[in-house]
PLY file of the C-alpha trace (Angstrom):
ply
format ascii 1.0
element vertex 195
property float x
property float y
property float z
element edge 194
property int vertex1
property int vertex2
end_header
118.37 127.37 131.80
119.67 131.04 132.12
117.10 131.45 134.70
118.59 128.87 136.72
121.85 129.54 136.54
121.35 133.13 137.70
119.07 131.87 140.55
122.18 129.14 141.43
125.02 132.28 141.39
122.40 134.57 143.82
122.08 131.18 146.21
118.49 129.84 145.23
119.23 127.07 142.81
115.61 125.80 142.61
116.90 121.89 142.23
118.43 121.46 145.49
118.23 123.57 148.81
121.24 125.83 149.79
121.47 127.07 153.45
120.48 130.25 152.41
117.07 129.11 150.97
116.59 126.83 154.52
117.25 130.01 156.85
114.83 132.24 154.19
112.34 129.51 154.80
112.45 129.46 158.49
112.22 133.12 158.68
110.03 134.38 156.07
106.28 133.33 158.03
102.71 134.42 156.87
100.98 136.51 159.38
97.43 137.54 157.32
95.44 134.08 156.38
92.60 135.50 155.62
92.21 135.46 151.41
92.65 139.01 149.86
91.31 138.44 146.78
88.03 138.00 148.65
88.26 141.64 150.52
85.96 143.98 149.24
86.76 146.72 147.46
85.63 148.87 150.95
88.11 147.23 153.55
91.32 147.94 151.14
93.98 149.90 153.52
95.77 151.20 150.92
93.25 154.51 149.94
94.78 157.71 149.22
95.21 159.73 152.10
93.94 163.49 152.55
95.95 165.39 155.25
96.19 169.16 155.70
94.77 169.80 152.35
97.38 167.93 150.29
96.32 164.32 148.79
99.23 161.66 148.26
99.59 157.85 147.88
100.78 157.28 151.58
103.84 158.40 153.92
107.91 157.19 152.93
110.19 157.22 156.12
113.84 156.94 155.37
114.92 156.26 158.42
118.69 156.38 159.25
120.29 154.60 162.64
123.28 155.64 164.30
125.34 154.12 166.81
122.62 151.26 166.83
122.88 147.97 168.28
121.78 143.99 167.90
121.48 144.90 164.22
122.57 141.19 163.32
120.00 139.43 166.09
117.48 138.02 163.36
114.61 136.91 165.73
115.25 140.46 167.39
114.57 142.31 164.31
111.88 139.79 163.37
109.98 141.06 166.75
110.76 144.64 166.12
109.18 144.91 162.79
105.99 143.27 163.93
105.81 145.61 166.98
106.41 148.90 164.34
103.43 147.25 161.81
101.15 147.00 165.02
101.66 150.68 166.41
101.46 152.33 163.04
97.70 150.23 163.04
99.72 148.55 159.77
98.24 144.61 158.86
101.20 142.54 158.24
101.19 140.11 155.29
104.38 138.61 155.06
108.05 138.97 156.54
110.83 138.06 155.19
114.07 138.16 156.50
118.21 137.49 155.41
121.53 136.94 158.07
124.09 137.23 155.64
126.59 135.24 157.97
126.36 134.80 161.66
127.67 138.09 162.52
126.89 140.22 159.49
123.95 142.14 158.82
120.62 141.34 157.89
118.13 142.34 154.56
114.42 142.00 154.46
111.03 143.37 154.61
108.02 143.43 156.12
105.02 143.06 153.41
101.86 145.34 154.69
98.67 145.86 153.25
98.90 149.70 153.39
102.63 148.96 151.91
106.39 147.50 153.73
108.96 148.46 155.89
112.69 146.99 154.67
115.52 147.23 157.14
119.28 146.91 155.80
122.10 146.50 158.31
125.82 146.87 158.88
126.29 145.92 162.83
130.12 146.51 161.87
129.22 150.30 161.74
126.39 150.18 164.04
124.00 151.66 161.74
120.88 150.56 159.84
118.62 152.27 156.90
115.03 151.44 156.89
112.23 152.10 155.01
108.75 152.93 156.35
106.05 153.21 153.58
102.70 153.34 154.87
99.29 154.49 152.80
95.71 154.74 154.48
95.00 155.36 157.78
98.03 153.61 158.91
100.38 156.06 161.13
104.52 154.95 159.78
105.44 157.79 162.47
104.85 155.71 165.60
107.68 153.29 164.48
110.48 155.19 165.00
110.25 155.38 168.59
110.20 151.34 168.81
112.95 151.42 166.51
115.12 153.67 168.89
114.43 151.81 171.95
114.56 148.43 170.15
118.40 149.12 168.89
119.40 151.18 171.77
119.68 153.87 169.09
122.33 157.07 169.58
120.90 159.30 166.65
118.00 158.89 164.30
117.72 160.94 160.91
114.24 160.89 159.52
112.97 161.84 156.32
109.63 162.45 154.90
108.18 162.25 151.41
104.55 162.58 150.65
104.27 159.36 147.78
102.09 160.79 144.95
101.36 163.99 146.06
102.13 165.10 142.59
99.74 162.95 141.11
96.80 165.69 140.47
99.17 168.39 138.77
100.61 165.98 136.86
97.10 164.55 135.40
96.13 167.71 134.81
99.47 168.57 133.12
98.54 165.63 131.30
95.42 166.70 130.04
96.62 170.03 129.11
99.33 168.52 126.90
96.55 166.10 125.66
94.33 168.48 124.65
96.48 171.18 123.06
98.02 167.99 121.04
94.80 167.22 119.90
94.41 170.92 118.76
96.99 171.08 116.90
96.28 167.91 115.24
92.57 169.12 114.23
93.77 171.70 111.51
96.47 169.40 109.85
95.60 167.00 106.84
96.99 164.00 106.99
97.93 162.10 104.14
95.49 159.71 102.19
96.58 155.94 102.20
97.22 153.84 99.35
94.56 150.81 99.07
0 1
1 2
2 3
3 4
4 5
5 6
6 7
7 8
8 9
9 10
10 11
11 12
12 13
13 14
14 15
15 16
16 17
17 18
18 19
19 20
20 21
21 22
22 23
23 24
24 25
25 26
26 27
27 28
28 29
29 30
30 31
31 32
32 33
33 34
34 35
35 36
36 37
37 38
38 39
39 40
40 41
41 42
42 43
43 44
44 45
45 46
46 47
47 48
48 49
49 50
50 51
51 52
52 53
53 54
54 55
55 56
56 57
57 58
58 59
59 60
60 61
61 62
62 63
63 64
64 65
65 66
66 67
67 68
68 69
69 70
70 71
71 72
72 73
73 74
74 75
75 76
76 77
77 78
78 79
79 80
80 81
81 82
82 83
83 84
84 85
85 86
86 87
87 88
88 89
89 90
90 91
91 92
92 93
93 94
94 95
95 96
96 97
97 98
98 99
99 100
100 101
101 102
102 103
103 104
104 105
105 106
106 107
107 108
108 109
109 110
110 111
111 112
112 113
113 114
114 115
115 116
116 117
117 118
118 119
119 120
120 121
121 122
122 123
123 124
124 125
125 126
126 127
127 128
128 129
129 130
130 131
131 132
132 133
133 134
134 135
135 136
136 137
137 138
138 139
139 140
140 141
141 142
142 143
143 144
144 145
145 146
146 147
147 148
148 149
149 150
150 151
151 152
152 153
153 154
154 155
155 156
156 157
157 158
158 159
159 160
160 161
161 162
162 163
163 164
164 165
165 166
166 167
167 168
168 169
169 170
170 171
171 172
172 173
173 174
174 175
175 176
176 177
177 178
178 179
179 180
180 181
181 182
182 183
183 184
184 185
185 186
186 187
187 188
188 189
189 190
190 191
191 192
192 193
193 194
């Protein structure tokens, strides 16, 4: 029941439609069919990547738009995502997008293999903030020039974090801590247990 209620208070009571839950409905559209559970283990899109000696999880844009425009035109933004998923070579699974009122901004995301790409915006202030998260051989740099000509953008602020690239020191400070744990835990007696 607690479920529910929260569920009714965000909009999505699940025993009667809102308007909300009709517009998320109309908007949010499958693009993949084919089944991923039956891709093999070779055509996954979301590998580690290797660039310029450094290995990490994939590429995270957080992209900033200033002085933007037709940040509240839904089917707009719908087009725009599916043209930045295509030139970053990106397969898109699912998109899902929210107007918050018929001139307010719009929430969502676009659901990749090789990751998303979220948009939130305040056509008020003329500005968005995106996300672009991309692993594999997918290339989340070639969206921010369809972004800027898509939204008639002024400025764009782009930064770049590597996602996991901290994943081998950390195993191996892992291990290290592991194994001097273990160490230390060879030349102490532990009690006996009662039966």
């Amino acid at each position: 029941m607690a479920f529910n209620d929260t569920l009714f208070q965000l909009g999505m009571d699940l025993t009667r439609s809102s308007t909300a839950q009709e517009e998320d409905r109309r908007v949010a559209a499958p693009v993949a069919h084919e089944d991923h559970a039956q891709v093999a283990h070779d055509d996954r899109k979301d590998f580690f990547v290797e660039r310029n000696g450094k290995r990490f999880a994939g590429t995270h844009l957080i992209v900033d738009l200033f002085g933007a425009r037709r940040l509240d035109d839904l089917k707009h933004i719908e087009a725009t995502l599916k043209r930045c998923a295509k030139a970053a070579g990106a397969t898109l699974l699912n998109l899902h997008l929210h107007h918050f009122t018929p001139n307010g901004g719009v929430s969502g995301v676009a659901v990749l293999a090789e990751s998303h790409i979220s948009i939130h915006s305040w056509p008020e202030a003329d500005y968005a903030a995106l996300d672009v998260f991309m692993c594999g051989d997918a290339e989340p740099e070639k969206c921010i020039e369809i972004l800027r000509e898509a939204f008639s953008v002024r400025d764009v602020v782009v930064k770049t974090h590597h996602r996991g690239s901290e994943l081998s020191d950390l195993k191996w400070q892992a291990a290290a801590q592991h194994k001097s744990a273990s160490v230390r835990l060879k030349g102490v007696r532990r009690p006996k247990r009662a039966a």
